[in-house]
N, CA and C of each residue as an Amber inpcrd file, in Angstrom:
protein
   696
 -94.2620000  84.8320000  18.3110000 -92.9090000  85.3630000  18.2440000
 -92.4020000  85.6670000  19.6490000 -91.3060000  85.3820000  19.9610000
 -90.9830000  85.3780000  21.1480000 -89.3950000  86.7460000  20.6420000
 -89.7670000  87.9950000  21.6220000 -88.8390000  88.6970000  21.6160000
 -88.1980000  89.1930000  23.1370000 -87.1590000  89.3210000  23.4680000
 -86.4020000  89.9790000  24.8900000 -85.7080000  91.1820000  24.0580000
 -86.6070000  92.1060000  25.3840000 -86.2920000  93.6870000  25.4080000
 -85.1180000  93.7590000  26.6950000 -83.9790000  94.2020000  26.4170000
 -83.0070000  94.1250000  27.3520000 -81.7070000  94.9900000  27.1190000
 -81.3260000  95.3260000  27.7820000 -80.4030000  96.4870000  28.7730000
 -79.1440000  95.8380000  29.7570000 -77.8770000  96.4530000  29.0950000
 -76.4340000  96.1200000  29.8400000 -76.1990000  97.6500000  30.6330000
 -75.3830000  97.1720000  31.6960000 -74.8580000  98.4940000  32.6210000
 -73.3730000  97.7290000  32.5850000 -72.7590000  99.0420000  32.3210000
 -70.9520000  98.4100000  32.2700000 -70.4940000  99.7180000  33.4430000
 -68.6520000  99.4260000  33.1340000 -67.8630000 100.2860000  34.3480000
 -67.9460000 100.8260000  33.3800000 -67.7580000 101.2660000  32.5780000
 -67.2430000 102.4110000  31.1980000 -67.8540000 102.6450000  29.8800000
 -67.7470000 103.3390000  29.0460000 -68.1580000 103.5880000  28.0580000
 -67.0170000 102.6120000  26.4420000 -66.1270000 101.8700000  27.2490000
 -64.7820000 101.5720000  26.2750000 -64.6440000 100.2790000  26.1410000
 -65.1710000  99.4920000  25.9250000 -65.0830000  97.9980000  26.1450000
 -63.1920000  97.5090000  25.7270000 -62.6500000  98.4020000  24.9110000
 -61.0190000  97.9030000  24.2960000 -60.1070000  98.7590000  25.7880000
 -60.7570000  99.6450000  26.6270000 -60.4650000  99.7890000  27.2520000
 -60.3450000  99.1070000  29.0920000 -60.7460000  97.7870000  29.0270000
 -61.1370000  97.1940000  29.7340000 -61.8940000  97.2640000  30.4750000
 -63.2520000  98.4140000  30.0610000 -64.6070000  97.9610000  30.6290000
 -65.3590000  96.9430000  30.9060000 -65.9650000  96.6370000  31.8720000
 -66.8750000  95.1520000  31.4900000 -68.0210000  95.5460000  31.6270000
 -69.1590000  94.4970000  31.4470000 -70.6270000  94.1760000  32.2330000
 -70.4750000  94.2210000  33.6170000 -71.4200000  94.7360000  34.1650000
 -71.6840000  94.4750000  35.3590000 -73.0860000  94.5660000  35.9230000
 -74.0890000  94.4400000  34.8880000 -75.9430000  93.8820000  35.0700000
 -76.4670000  93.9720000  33.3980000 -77.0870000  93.1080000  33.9330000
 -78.1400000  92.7130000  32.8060000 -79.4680000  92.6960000  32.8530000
 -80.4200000  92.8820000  32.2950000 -81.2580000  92.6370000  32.4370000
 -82.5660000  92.2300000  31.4150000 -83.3460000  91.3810000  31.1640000
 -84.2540000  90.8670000  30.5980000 -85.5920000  91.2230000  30.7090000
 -86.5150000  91.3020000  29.7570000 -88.0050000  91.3850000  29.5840000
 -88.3680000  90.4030000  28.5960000 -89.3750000  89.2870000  28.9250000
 -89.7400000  88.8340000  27.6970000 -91.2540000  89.1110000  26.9880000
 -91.2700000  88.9510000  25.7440000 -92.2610000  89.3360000  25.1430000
 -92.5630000  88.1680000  24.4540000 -94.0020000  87.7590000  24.5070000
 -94.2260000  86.8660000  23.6280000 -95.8090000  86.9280000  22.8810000
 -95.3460000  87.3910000  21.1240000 -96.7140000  87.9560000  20.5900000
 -97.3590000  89.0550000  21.0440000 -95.8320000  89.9340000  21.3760000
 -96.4170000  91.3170000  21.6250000 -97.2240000  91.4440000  23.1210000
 -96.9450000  90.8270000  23.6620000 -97.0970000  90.5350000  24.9260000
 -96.1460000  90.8070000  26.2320000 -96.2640000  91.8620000  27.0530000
 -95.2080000  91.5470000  27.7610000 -95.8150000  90.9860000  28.8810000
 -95.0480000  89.2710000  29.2800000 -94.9820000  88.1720000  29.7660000
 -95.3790000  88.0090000  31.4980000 -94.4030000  88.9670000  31.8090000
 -93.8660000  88.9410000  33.0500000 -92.4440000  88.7720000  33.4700000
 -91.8430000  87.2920000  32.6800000 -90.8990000  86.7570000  32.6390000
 -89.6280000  87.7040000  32.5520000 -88.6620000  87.4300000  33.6040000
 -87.4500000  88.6950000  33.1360000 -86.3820000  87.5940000  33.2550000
 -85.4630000  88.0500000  33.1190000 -83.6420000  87.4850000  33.8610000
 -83.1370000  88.2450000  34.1100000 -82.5630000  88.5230000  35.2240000
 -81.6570000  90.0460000  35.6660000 -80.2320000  89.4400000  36.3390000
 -79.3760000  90.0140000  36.6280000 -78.3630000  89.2590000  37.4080000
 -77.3560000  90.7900000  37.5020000 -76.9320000  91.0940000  38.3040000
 -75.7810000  91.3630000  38.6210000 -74.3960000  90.5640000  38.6260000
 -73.2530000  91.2510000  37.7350000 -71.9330000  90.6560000  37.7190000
 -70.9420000  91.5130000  38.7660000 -70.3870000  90.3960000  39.2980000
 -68.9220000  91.3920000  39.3700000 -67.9970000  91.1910000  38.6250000
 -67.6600000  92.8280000  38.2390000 -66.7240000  93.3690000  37.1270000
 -65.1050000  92.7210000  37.5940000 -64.8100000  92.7980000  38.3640000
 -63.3370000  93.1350000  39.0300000 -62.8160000  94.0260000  39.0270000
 -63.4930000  95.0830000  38.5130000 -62.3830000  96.1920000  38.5770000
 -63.7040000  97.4370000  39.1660000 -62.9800000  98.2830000  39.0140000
 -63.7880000  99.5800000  39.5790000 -64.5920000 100.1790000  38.4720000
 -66.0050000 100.8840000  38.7950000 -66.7720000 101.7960000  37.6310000
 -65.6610000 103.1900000  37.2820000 -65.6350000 103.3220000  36.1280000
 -65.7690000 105.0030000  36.0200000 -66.0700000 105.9820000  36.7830000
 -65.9250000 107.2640000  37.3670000 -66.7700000 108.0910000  37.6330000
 -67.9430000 108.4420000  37.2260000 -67.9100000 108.5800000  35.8920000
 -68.5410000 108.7960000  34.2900000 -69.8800000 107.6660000  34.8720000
 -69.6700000 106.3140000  34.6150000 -70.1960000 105.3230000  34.8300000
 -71.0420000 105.6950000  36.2880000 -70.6320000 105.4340000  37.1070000
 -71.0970000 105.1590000  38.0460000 -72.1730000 105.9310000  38.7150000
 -71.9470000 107.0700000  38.4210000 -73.0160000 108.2640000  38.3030000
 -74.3120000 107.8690000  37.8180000 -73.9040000 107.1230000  36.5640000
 -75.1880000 106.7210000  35.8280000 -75.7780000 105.8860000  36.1810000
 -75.1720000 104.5810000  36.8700000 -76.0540000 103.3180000  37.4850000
 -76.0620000 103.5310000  38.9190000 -75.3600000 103.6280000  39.5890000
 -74.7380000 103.9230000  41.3950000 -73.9780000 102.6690000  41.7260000
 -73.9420000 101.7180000  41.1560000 -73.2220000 100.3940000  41.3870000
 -72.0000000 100.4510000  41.6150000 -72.2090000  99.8850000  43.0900000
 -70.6340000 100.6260000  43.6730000 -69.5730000  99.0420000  43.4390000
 -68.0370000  99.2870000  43.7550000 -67.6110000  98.2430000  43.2480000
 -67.9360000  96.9910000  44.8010000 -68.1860000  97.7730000  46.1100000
 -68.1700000  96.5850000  47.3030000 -69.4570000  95.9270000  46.9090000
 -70.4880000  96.9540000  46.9230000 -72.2000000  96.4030000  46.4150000
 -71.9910000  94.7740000  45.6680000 -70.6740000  95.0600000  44.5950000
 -70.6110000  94.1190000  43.2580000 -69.6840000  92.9450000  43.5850000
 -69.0620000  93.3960000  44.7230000 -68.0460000  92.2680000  45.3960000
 -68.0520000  90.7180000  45.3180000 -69.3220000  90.2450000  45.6900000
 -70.1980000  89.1730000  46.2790000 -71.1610000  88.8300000  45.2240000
 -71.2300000  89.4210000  44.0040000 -72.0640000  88.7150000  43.0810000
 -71.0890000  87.6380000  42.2770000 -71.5980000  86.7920000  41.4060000
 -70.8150000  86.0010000  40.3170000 -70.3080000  86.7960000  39.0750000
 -69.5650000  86.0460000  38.8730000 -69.1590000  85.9920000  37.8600000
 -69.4070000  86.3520000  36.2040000 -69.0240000  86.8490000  35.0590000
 -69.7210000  87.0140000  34.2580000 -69.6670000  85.2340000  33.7480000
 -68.4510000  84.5830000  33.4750000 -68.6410000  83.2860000  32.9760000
 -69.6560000  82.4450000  34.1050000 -69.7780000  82.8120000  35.0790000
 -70.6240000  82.1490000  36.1250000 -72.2610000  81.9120000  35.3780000
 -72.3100000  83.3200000  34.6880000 -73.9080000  83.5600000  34.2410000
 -74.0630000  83.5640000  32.7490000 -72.8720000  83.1320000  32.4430000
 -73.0710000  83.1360000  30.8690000 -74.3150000  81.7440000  29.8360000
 -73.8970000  80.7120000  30.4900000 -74.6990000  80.0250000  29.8040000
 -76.5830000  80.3900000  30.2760000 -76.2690000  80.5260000  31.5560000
 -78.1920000  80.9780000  31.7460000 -79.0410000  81.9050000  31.2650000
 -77.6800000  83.3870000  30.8360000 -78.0820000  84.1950000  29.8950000
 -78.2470000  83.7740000  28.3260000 -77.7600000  82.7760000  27.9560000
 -77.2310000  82.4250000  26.3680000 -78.5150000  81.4190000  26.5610000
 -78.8350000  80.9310000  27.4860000 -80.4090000  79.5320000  27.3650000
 -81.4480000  80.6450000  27.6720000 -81.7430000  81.7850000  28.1760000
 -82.7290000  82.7600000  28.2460000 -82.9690000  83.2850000  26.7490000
 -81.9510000  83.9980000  26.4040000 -81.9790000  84.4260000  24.7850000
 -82.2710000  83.9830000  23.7120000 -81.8770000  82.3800000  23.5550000
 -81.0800000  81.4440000  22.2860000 -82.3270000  81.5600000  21.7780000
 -82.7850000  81.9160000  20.5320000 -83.6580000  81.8080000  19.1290000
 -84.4940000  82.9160000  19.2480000 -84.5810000  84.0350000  20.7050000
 -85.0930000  84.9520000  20.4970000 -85.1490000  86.3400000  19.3950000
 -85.6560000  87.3820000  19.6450000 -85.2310000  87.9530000  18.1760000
 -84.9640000  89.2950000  19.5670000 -83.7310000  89.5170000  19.7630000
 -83.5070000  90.6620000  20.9820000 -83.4700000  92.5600000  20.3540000
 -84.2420000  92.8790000  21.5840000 -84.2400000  94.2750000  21.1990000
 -83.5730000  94.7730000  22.0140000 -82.6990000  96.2990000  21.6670000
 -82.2930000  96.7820000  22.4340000 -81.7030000  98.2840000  21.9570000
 -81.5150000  99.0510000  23.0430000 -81.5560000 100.8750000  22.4430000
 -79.7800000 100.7090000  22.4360000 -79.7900000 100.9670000  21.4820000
 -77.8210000 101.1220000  20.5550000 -77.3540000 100.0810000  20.8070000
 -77.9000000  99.1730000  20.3910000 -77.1380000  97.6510000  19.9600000
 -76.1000000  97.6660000  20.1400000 -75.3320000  98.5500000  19.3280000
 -73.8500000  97.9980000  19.0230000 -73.2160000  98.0930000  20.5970000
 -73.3900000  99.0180000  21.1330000 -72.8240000  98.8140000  22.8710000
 -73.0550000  98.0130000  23.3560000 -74.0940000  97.6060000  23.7160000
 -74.5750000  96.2810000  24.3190000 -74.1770000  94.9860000  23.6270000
 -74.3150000  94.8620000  22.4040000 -73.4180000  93.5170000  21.7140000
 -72.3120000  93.6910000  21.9940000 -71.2710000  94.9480000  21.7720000
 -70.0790000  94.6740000  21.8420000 -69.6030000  94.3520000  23.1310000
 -70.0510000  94.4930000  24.4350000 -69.6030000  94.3480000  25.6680000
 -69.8960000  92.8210000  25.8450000 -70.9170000  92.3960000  25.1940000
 -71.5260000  91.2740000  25.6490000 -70.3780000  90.0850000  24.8780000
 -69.7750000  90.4690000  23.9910000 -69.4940000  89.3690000  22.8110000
 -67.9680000  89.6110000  23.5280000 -67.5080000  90.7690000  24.0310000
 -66.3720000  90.2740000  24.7860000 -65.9600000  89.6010000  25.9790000
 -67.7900000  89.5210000  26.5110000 -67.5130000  88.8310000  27.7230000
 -67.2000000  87.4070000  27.2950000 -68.3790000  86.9180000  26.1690000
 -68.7580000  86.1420000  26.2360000 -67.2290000  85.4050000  25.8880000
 -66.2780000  86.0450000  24.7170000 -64.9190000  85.2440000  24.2980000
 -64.3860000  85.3530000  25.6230000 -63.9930000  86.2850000  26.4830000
 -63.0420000  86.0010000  27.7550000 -63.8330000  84.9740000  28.7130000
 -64.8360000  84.0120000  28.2000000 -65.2470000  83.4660000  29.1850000
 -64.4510000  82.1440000  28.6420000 -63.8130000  81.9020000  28.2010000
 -63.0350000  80.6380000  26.8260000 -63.7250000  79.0080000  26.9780000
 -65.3060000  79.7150000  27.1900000 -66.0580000  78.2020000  27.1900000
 -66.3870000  78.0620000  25.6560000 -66.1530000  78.9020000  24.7330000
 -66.4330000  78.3110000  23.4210000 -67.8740000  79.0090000  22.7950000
 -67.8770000  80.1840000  23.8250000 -69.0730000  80.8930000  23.3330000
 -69.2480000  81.4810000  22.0440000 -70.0000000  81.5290000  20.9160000
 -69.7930000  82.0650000  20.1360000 -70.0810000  83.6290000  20.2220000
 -70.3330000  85.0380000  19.3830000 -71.1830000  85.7690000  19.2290000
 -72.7660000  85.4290000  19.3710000 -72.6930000  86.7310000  20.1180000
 -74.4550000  86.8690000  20.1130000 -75.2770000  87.1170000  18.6740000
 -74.8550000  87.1060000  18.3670000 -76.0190000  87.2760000  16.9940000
 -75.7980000  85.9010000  16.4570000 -75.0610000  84.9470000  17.0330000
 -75.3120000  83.5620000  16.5400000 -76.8440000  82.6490000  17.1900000
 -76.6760000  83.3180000  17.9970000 -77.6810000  82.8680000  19.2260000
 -79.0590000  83.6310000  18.9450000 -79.5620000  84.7300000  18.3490000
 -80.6020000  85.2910000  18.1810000 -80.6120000  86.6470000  17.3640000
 -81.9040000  86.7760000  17.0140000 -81.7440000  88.0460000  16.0230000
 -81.7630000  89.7120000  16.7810000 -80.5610000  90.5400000  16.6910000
 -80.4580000  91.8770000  17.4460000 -81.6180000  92.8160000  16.3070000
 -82.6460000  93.3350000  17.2650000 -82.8880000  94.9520000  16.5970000
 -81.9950000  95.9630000  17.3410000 -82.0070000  96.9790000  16.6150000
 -81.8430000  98.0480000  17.2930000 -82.9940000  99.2340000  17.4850000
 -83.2080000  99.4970000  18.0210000 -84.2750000 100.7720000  18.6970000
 -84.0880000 101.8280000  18.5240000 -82.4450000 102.4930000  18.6240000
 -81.6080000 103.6980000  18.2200000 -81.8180000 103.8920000  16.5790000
 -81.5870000 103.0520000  16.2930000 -81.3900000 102.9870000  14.9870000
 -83.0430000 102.9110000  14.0340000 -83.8120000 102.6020000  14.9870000
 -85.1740000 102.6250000  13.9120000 -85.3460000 103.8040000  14.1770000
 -85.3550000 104.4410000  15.8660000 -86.1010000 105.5500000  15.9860000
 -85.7970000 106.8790000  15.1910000 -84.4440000 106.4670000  15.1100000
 -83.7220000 107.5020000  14.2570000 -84.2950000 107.7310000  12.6420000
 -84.6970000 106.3690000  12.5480000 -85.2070000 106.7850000  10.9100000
 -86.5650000 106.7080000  10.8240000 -87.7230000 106.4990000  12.1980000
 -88.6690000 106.9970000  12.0640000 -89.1350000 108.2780000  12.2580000
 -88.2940000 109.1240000  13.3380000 -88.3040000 110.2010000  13.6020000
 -87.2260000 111.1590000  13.1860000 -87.2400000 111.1340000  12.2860000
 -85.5730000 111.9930000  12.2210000 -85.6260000 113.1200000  12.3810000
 -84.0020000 113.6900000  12.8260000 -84.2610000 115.3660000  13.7000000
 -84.6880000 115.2720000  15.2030000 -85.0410000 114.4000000  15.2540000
 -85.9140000 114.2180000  16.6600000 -84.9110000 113.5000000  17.5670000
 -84.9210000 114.1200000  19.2310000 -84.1960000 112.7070000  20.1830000
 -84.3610000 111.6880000  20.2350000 -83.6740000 110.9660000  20.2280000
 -83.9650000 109.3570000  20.0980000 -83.5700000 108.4790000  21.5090000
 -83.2950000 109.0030000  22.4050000 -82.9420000 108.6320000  23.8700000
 -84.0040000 107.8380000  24.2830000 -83.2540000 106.6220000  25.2530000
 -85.0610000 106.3090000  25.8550000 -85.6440000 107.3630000  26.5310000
 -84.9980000 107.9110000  27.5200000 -86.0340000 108.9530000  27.7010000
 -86.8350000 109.5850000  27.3090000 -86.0330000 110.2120000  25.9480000
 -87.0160000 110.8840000  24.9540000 -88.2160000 109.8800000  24.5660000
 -87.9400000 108.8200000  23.8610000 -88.8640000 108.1290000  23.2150000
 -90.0000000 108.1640000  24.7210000 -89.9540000 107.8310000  25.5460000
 -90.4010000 107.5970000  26.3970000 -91.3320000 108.8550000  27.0030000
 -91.0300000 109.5720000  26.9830000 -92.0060000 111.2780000  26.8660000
 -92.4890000 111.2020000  25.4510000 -92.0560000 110.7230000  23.9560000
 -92.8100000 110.3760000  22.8810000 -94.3930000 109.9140000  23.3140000
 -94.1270000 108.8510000  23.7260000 -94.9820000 107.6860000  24.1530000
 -95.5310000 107.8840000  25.4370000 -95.1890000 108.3720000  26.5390000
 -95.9030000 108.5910000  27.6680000 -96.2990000 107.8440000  28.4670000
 -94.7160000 107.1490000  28.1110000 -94.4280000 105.8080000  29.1310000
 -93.6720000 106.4630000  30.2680000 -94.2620000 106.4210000  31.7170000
 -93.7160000 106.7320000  32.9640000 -92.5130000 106.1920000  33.1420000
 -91.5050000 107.0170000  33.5330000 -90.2020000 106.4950000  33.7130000
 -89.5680000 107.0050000  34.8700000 -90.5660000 107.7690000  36.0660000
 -90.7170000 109.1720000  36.5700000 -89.6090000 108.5500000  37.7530000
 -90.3570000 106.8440000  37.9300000 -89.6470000 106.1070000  39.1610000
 -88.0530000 105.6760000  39.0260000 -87.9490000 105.9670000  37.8300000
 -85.9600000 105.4630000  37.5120000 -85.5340000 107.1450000  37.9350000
 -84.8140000 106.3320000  39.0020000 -83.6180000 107.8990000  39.6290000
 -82.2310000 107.8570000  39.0960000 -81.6270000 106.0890000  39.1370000
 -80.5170000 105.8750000  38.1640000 -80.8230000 104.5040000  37.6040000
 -80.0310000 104.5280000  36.3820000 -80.2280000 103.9500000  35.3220000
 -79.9890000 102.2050000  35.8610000 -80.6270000 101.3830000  35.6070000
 -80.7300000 100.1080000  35.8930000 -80.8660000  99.0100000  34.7400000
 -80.4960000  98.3170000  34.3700000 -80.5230000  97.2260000  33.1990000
 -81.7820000  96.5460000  33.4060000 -82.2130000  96.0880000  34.8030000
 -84.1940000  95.5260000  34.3650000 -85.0130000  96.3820000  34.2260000
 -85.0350000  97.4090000  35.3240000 -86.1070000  98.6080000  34.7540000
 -85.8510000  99.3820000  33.1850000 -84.6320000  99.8930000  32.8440000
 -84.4710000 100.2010000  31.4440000 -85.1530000  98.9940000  30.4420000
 -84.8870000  97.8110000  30.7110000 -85.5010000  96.6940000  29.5300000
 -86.8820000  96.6730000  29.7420000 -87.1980000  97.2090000  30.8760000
 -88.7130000  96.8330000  31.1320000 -88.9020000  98.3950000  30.4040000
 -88.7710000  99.1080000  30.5220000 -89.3300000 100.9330000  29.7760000
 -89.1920000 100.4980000  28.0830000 -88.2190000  99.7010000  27.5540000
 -87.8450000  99.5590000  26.3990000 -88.6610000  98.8720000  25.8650000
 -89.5800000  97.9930000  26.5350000 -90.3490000  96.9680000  26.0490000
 -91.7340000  97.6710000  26.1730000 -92.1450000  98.5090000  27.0070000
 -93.1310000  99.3370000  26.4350000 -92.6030000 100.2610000  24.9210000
 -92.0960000 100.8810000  24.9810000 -91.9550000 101.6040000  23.7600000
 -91.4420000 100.9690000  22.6180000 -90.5680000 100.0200000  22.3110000
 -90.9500000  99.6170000  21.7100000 -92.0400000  98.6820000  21.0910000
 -93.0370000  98.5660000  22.0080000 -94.5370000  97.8980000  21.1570000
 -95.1470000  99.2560000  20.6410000 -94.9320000 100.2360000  21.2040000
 -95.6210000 101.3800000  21.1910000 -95.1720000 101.9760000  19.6600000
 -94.2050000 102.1280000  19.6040000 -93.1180000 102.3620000  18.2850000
 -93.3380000 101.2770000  16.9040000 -93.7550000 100.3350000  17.4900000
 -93.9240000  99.0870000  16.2650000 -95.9040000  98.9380000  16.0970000
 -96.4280000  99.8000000  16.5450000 -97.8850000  99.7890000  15.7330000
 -98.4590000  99.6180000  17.4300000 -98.3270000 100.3630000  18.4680000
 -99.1920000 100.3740000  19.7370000 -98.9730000  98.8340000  20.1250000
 -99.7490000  98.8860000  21.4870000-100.2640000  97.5810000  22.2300000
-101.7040000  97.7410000  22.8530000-102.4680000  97.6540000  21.9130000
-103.8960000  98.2770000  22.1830000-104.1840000  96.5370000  22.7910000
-105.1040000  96.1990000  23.6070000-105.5720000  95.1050000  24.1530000
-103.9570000  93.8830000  24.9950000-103.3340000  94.6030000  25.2060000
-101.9810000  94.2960000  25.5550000-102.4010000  94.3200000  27.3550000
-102.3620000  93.1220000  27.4440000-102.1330000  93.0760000  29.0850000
-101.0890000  92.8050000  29.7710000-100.5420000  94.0230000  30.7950000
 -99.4500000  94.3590000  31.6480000 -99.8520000  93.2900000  32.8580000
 -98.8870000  92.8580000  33.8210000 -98.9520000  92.5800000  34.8240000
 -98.1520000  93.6440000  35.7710000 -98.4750000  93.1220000  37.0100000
 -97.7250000  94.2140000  38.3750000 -96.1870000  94.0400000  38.0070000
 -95.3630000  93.1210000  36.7720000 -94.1880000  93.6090000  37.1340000
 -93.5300000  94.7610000  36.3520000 -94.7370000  95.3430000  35.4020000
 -94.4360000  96.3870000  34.3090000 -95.1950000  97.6250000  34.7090000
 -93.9610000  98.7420000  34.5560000 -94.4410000 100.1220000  35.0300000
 -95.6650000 100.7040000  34.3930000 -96.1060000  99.4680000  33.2740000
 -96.6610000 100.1580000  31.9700000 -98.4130000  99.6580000  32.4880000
 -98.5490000  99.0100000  33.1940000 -99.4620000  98.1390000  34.0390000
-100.2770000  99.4230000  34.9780000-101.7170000  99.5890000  34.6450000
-102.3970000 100.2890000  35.5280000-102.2630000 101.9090000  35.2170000
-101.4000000 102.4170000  34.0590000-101.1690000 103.7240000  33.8990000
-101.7310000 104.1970000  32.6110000-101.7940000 103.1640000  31.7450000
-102.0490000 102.8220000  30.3880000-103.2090000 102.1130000  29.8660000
-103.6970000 101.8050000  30.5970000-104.6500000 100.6630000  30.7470000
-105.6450000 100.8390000  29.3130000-104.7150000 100.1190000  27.9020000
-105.4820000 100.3790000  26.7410000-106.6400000  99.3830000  26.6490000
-107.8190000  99.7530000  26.4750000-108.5950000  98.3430000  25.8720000
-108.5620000  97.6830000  24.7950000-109.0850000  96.6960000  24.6910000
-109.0430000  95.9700000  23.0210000-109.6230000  96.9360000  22.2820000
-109.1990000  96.7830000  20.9810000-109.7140000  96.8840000  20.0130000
-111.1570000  96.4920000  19.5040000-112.5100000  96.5440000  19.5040000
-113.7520000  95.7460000  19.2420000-114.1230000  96.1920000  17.7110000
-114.5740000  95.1180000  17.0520000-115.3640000  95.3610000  15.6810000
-116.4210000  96.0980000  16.2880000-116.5240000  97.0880000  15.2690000
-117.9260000  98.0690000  14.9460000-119.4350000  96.9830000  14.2150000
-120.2680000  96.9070000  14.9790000-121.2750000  96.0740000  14.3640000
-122.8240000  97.0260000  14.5940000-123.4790000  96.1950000  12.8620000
-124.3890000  97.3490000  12.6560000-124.1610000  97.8610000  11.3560000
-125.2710000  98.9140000  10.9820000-124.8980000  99.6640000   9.6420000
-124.8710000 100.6840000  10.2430000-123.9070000 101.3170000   9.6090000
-123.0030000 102.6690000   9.8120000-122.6580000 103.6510000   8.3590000
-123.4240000 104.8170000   8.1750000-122.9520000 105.4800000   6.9990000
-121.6790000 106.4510000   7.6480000-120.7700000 106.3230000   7.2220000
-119.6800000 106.8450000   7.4870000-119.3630000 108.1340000   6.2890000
-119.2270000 109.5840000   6.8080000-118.9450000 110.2650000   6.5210000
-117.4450000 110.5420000   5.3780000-117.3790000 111.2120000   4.2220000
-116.0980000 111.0750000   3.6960000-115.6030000 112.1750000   3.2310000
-114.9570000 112.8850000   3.6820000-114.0290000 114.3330000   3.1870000
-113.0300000 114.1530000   2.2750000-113.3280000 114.1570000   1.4440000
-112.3940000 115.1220000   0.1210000-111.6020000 116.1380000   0.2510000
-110.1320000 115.7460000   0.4060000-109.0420000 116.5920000   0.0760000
-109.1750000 117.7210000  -0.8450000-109.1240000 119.2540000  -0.2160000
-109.3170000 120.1370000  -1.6360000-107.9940000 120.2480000  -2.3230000
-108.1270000 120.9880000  -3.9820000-106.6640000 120.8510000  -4.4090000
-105.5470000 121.5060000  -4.2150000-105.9390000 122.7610000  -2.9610000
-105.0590000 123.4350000  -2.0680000-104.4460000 122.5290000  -1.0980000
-105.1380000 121.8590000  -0.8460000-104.6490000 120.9620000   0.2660000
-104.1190000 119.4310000  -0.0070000-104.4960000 119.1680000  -1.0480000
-103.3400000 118.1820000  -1.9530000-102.1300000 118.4350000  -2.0650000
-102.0740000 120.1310000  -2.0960000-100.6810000 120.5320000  -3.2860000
-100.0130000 120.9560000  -2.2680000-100.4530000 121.3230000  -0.9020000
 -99.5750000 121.6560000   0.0810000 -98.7770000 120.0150000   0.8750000
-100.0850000 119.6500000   0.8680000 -99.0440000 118.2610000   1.4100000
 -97.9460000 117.2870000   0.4650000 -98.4410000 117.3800000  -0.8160000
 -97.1890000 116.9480000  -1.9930000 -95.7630000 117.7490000  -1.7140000
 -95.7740000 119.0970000  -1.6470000 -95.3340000 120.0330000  -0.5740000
 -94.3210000 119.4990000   0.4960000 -95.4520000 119.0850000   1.2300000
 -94.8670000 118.6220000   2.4590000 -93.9140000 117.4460000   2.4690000
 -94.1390000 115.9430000   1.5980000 -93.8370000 115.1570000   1.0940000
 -92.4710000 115.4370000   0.5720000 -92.5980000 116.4300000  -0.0570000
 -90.9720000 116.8500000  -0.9950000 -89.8910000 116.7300000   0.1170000
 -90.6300000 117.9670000   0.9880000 -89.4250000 118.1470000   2.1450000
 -88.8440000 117.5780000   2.9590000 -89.9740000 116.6850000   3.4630000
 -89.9090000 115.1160000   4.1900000 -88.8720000 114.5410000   3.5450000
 -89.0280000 114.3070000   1.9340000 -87.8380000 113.0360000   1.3470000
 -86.4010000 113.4290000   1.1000000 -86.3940000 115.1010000   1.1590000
 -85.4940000 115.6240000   0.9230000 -84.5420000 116.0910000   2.1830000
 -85.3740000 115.8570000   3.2730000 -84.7710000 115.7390000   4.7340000
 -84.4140000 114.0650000   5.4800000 -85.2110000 113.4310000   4.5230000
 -84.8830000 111.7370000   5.3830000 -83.8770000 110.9430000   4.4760000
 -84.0840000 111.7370000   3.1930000 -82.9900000 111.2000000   2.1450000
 -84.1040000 109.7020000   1.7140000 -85.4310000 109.7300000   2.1410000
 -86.3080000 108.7910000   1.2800000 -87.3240000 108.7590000   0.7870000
 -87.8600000 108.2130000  -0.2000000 -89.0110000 108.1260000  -1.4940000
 -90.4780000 107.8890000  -0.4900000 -90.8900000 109.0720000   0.1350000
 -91.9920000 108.8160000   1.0140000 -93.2740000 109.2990000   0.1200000
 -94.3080000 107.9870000   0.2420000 -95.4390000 107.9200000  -0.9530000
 -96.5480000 108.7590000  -0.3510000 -96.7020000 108.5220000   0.9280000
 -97.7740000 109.0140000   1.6160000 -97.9720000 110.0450000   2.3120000
């Protein structure tokens, strides 16, 4: 399975307000693997960041002067992506900025979700953890994925933090080998998994029926706080 963990930086929070893109950035994953492989690019917007904005990335508008174009980078981003299954923390921002670039580029681009399948990350974490922050950051102190080196927010390093946690979030990356271009590389350093070989009598504790009836208990409150039929 081939998935890209990836992250947009815009001037604004308003895309109907004539915000644009102005970086992107890529991680690829393949079989739960992260690769190495990225795509990053800086656009220039044409217009100026936000205050709001700019705070958050530092991307000044001269910095952005001298880069291309968003139609400049559209098809290399759309041949990086095409049949991937893309992840990313609050989808709907990031699609929606992206799907307006992609029509003002009037090469005939379609929507992104024609091109590959979107998760969202916001949206699972929210219903795996509910009540709980769901920020990358947060998730990211969840998981105890170092993020210590982002001072402002960046579209490759964010896709690269996103692509640790989410393997981490979707059942670990136990025997998962990082290279030097992932923060997750040398800090984490999980080993494989090995079969247990040999005979082994394995010990077995029995639930008492105090402690059945408290966690049925517990169960209630759980379904009655997530609004779902939780068995276990």
């Amino acid at each position: 399975m081939r998935q890209i963990a990836f992250d947009t930086e815009t001037t604004g929070f308003y895309v109907e307000q004539g915000d644009r893109v102005l970086e992107i950035g890529c991680v690829e994953i393949i079989d739960r693997e992260v690769t190495g492989r990225t795509w990053h690019t800086y656009i220039n917007p044409q217009r100026d960041s936000d205050p709001g904005a700019l705070a958050v990335h530092g991307l000044t508008t001269e910095f952005l002067s001298d880069k291309p174009l968003f139609a400049d980078v559209a098809q290399e981003f759309i041949d990086f992506i095409a049949g991937a299954e893309i992840i990313a923390h609050n989808a709907t921002f990031d699609v929606t900025f992206l799907d307006y670039e992609l029509q003002q580029t009037k090469k005939g681009f379609s929507k992104l979700e024609d091109y590959c399948v979107i998760v969202d990350t916001l949206a699972m974490a929210k219903q795996k953890y509910p009540g709980s922050a769901s920020s990358l950051d947060a998730l990211c102190r969840r998981f105890q994925v170092d993020n210590s080196g982002r001072e402002l927010h960046g579209a490759l390093i964010d896709a690269d933090l996103l692509a640790q946690v989410y393997l981490l979030m979707t059942g670990g990356q136990t025997g998962l080998q990082f290279d030097g271009n992932s923060g997750f590389g040398g800090q984490h350093g999980a080993e494989p998994i090995r079969p247990l070989t040999g005979n082994f009598n394995l010990a077995t504790l029995e639930a008492s029926i105090e402690e059945l009836a408290l966690h049925q208990e517990y169960l209630l409150k759980l379904n009655k706080k997530s609004g779902k039929d939780r068995q276990w």
